[in-house]
C-alpha positions in Angstrom: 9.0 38.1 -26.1 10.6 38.5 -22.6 7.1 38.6 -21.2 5.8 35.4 -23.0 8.9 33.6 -21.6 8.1 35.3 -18.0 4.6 33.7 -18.1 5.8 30.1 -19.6 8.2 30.2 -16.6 5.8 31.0 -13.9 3.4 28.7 -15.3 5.7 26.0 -15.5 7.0 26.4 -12.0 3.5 26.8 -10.8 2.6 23.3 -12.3 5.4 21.7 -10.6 4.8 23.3 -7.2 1.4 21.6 -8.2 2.5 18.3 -9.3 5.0 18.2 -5.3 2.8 19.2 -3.5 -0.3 16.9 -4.1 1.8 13.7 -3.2 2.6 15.1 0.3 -0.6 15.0 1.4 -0.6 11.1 0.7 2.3 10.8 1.8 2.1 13.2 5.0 -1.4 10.8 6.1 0.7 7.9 5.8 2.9 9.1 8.1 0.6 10.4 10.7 -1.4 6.6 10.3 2.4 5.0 11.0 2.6 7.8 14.0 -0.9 6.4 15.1 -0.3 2.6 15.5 3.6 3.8 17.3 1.2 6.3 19.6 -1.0 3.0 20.2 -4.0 4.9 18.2 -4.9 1.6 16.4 -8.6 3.6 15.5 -7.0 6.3 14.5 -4.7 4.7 12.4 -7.7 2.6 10.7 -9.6 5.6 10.2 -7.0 7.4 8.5 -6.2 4.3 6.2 -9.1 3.4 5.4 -9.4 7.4 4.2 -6.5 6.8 1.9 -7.9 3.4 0.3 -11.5 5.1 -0.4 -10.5 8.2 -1.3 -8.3 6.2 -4.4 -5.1 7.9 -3.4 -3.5 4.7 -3.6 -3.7 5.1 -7.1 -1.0 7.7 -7.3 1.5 6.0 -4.6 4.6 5.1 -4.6 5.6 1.5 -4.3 7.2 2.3 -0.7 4.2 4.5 -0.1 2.3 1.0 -0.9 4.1 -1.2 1.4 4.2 1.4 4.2 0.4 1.6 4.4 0.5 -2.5 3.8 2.0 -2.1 7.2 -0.1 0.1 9.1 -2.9 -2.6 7.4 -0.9 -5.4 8.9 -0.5 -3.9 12.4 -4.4 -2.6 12.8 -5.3 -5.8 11.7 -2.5 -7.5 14.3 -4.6 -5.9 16.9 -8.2 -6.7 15.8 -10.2 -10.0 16.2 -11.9 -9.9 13.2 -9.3 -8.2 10.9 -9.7 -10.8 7.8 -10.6 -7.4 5.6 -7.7 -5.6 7.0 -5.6 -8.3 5.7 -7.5 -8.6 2.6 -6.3 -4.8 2.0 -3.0 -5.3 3.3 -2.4 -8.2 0.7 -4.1 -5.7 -2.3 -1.6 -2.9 -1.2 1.7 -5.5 -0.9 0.6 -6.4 -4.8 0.3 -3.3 -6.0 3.5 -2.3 -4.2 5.2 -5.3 -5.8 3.8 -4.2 -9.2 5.0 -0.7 -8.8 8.6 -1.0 -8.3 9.2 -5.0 -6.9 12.4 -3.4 -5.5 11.0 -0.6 -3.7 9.2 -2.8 -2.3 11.2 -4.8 -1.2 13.8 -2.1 0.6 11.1 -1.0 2.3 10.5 -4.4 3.9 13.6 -5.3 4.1 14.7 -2.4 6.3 11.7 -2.7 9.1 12.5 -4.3 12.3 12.4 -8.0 13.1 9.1 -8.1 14.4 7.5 -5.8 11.7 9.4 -8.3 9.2 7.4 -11.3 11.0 4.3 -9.5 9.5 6.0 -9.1 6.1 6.4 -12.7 5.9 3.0 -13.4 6.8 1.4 -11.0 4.7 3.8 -12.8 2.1 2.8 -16.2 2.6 -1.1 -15.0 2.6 -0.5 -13.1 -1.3 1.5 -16.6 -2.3 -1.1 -18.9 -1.1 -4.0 -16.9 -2.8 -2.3 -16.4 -5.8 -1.2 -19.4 -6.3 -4.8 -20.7 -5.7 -6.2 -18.8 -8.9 -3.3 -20.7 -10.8 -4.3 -24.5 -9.5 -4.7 -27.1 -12.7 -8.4 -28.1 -12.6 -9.1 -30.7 -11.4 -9.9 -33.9 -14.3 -13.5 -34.9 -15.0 -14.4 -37.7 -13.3 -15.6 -40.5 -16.0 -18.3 -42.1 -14.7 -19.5 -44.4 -17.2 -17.5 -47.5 -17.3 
């Protein structure tokens, strides 16, 4: 009996050493894009978010982990000409941030500085305008016989 409980303990411990430690590579290759754009690597920093969007790990982040890659999205895209697909991401990642945890989120954003925030508010009015374009009233048919 004592050896049966020995083994259910060491698996259990081994499936949450498991379970901790496959979110900090996410979360590490966040980071290191956020150290990118800070360093000025605005490739590198695409590269390695662009990694994290087609490799699916979005689909396990965090809401903040959502809106912190929303950012390095907005500040590649900041420093790219044609960045309309960077933005397109960025908006994807705020939603699913906001659909995570709204007020995760929103700490997250809340707390950058004031000229990170001016990118918040534009990727905010960019998800608002879209979204609120799917949920227009058509338009009435025109009758044109009189």
């Amino acid at each position: 009996m004592k050896h049966i409980f020995s083994i259910i303990i060491a698996a259990f411990a081994a499936a949450v050493v498991g379970a901790c430690s496959g979110n900090t590579p996410v979360a590490d290759q966040v980071r290191s894009a956020e150290q990118a754009v800070i360093d000025g690597d605005i490739i590198g920093a695409r590269d390695m978010a662009e990694r994290l969007v087609a490799d699916n790990s979005i689909d396990d982040m965090s809401a903040t982990g959502l809106a912190r890659l929303s950012m390095v999205y907005m500040q590649v895209a900041d420093e790219e000409n044609d960045n309309s697909a960077l933005v397109a991401t960025a908006a994807d990642l705020y939603r699913r941030a906001c659909r995570a945890n709204a007020d995760s989120a929103w700490a997250y954003y809340d707390s950058l500085s004031p000229a990170k925030r001016a990118l918040v508010s534009y990727l905010f009015h960019i998800v608002t305008a879209t979204d609120s374009a799917g949920v227009m009233p058509a338009e009435e048919p025109v009758d044109t016989v009189l």
